[in-house]
N, C-alpha and C positions, 0 to 999 in steps of 0.2 A: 504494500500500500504506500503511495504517497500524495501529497499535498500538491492538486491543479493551483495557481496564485493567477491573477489579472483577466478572470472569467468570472467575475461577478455577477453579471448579468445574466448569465446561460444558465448560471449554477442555482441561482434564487427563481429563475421560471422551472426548471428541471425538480427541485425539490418544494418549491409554494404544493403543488398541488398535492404532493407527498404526501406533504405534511397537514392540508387538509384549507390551507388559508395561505395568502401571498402573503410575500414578504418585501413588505415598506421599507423604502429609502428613509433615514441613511445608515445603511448596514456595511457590513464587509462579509462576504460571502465565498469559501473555500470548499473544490471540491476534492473528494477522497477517490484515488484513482486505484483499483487493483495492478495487476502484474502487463496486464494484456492492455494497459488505457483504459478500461473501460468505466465509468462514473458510477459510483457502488454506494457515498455518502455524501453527507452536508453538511460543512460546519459556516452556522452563522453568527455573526457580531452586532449587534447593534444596538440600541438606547444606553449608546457610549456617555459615558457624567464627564469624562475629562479625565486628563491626568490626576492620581490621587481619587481618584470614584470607580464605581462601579461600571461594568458591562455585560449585558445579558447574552446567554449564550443557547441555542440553540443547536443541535446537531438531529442528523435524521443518519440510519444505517449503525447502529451501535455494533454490529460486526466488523466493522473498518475501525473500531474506537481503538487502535493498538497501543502500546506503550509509543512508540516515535511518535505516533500524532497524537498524540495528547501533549507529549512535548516542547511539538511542535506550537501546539496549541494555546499550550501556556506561556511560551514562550513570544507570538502572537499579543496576548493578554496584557503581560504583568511585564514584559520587556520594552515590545515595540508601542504598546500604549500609555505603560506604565498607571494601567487600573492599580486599586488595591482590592479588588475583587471581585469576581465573575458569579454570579448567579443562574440557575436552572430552573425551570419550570419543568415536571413531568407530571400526567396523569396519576393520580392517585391510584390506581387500578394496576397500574405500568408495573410491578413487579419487577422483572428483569433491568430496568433502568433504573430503578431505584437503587437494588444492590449494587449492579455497575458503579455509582455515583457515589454509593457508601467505598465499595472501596478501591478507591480511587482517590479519597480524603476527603469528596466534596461531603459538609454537613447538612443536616435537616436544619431549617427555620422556620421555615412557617406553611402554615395550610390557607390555601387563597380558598374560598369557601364557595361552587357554582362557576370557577372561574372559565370553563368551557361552555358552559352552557345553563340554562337552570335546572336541567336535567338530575335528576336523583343521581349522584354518585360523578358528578362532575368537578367534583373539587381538582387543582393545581397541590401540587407539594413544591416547596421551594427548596434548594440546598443551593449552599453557597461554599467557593474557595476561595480563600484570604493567600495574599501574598506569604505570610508564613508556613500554611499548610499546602502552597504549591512549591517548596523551596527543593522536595523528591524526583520534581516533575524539571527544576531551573538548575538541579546541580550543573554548575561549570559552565550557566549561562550569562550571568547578572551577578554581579560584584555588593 
């Protein structure tokens, strides 16, 4: 696996419908490319706060999630933006993304309540990675 860079646009129509809803400018959008080129995931960036704030992060394909791109990812994050921390939204239901996210370092925070829909059992779960607990993911990156 590795990281498409400077195909934003292809990569946020290719995964918006993925994922169920487009994906609003102004983001930054990477795709997860297998052995063969072929486009297998999505990581997105957006409702960036600044330097020193947060940025929200989205990924579609958690099979592509490997040790390098996450890395990569954070490195992305907490380097080239210099966030102090990246936040996740995943269904409450999502199982498998959940543990992924636990361990991985990111933490539980909060439960957005309805947050997909009003639908009985549509809550968001939110986990967050703080520049401290991404430092596994930065050795040897950032000083």
């Amino acid at each position: 696996m590795h990281v498409l860079t400077g195909h934003d646009q292809e990569v946020a129509a290719w995964v918006g419908p993925l994922l169920g809803k487009p994906i609003i400018a102004p983001f930054a959008c990477f795709g997860i490319l297998d052995g063969s080129n072929a486009l297998r995931g999505a990581a997105v960036f957006n409702d960036y706060q600044g330097p020193g704030g947060n940025i929200e992060f989205t990924y579609y394909g958690p099979e592509t999630l490997t040790r390098p791109i996450i890395r990569w990812l954070a490195n992305f994050a907490f380097v080239t933006n210099k966030a102090s921390r990246v936040t996740f939204k995943t269904h409450k239901s999502n199982h498998v993304v959940r543990k992924l996210l636990a361990k991985h370092g990111m933490t539980y925070e909060a439960t957005l309540r309805a947050y997909y829909d009003t639908a009985k059992g549509s809550d968001a779960l939110v986990f967050m990675l703080d520049r401290k607990n991404a430092a596994r993911w930065l050795r040897g990156l950032w000083k």
